[in-house]
C-alpha positions, 0 to 999 in steps of 0.5 A: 320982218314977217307978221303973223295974227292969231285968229280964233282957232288959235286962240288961248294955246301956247305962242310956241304951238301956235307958231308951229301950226302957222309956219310948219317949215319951222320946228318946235325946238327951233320956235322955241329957242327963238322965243327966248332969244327974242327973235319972234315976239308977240305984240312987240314984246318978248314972252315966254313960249308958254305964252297962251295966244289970245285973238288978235295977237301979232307975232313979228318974226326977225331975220334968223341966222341959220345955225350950222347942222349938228345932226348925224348922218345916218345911212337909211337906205333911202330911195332917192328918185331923183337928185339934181343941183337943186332939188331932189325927190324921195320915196319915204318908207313907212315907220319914219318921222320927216324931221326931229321935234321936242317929242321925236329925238329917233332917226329921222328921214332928215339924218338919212337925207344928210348921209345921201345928199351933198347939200340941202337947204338951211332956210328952214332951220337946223333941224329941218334942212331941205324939207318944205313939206312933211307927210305922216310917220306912217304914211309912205311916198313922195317928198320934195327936198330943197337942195338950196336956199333958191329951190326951198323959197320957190317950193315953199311958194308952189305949195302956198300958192296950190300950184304943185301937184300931189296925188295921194292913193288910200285904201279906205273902210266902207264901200263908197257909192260915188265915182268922184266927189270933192270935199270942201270942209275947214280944218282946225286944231280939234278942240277936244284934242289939241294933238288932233286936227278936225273939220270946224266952221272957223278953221282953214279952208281945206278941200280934197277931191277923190276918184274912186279906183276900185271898190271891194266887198267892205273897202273903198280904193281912191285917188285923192288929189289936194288942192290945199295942204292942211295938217292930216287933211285926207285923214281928217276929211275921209273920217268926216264922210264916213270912210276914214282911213284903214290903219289909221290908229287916229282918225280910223276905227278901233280895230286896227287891221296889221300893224302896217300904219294907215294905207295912205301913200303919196304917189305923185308929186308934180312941181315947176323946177326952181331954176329952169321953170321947167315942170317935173311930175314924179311917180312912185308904186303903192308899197307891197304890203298895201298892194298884197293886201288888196290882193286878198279883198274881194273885189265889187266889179 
């Protein structure tokens, strides 16, 4: 049986929310049929997903059988970078949502993962087989896919444990006048915004580092590398220096430039390989739109 303990940025919102925020690799429709079922409990006492967190609160999660899938596959003409008995790598497009929820009931990349791929893993619930990881809708690029129980355990362990690579490319408002920097600032659920993340003082420990690949007139080309994996953790610490994210109808400037989504691709992923141990690193182009807008910018030499 896993425990898990409220802290203070989770406090005095719903236990179905909160559960989400702890354990990411589960859906809220999955958290939320549990609760009732009384499969995940709060201080040993089954309660209601509405249940509002207080500090302190132990929720104990029990063993879960995994139920059988039920979602159609669906032929998204997905990019499957690579594919052995245990892992596979995708290339996400734009405009899709990793996993189905109780606000996204569309097509997700999980329905085309189900059409390309015999087997994917179950561990991490129904409406998430194979995903260990997630990155936004409107964020393009690389993605680790769990084939098996096997791989989905030690993916989900690299990524706890900091040990995978992951290499981001982003295209950002302002001229940044540093080459490199490191940004080591805690994110939380912003306070103002339940729907929003933000740097706070009492939330999770957070840390980006970037490179500077290009400047232009009144925009900024960069690498950021993760050493953590927080909830929009580029987007939230690009707006927090003052550099959020083009396109980011979130955490970036009012006037959106295209409707193309934020300029944030995930263009690395490095991992050790479950079975073998063997490390694999993956690397995919910036997509067309974000590279002919480039082309169009003049750049600062």
């Amino acid at each position: 049986m896993e425990k898990l303990i409220i802290k203070n940025d989770l406090k005095d919102i719903r236990i179905d929310k909160a559960i989400a925020i702890l354990k990411p690799e589960f859906s809220r429709d999955f958290i939320i049929e549990n609760i009732k079922l009384g499969k995940f409990k709060v201080n040993d006492k089954i309660v209601k997903p509405s249940y509002k967190a207080s500090l302190g609160d132990v929720i104990s999660i029990d063993e879960i059988e995994v139920k059988k899938i039920d979602l159609e596959a669906c032929d998204l003409n997905l990019e499957i970078v690579y594919e052995d008995s245990d892992v596979a790598v995708v290339n996400k497009p734009k405009g899709l949502v990793v996993h189905p929820s109780l606000t996204t009931k569309d097509v997700t990349l999980v329905n085309g993962l189900l059409y390309e791929l015999d087997d994917l893993s179950t561990i991490n619930g129904v409406e998430r087989p194979g995903i260990v990881h997630r990155i936004d809708k409107d964020t393009t690029g690389l993605l680790m896919i769990a084939k098996n129980d096997l791989a989905s355990k030690s993916l989900t362990e690299q990524l706890k444990n900091h040990t995978c690579k992951r290499t981001y490319h982003a295209l950002v408002y302002g001229v940044i006048n540093e080459d490199k920097g490191r940004i080591n600032a805690p994110i939380a659920r912003s306070k103002e915004d339940r729907k929003k993340m933000a740097v706070d003082k009492l939330g999770k420990e957070a840390i980006t580092n970037f490179k500077v690949l290009k400047r232009f007139k009144d925009f900024t080309y960069i690498e950021c590398k993760l050493e953590t994996g927080r909830t929009h953790q580029i987007r939230v610490h690009l707006e927090y220096i003052g550099h959020p994210l083009v396109g980011d109808k979130t955490y970036g400037r009012r006037k959106i430039i295209g409707d193309q989504g934020q300029f944030l691709h995930a263009k690395t992923i490095g991992f050790e390989h479950p079975r073998t141990k063997k490390w694999m690193e993956f690397d995919s182009e910036i997509p067309k739109y974000f590279k002919e807008f480039m082309d169009n910018l003049e750049e600062i030499k």
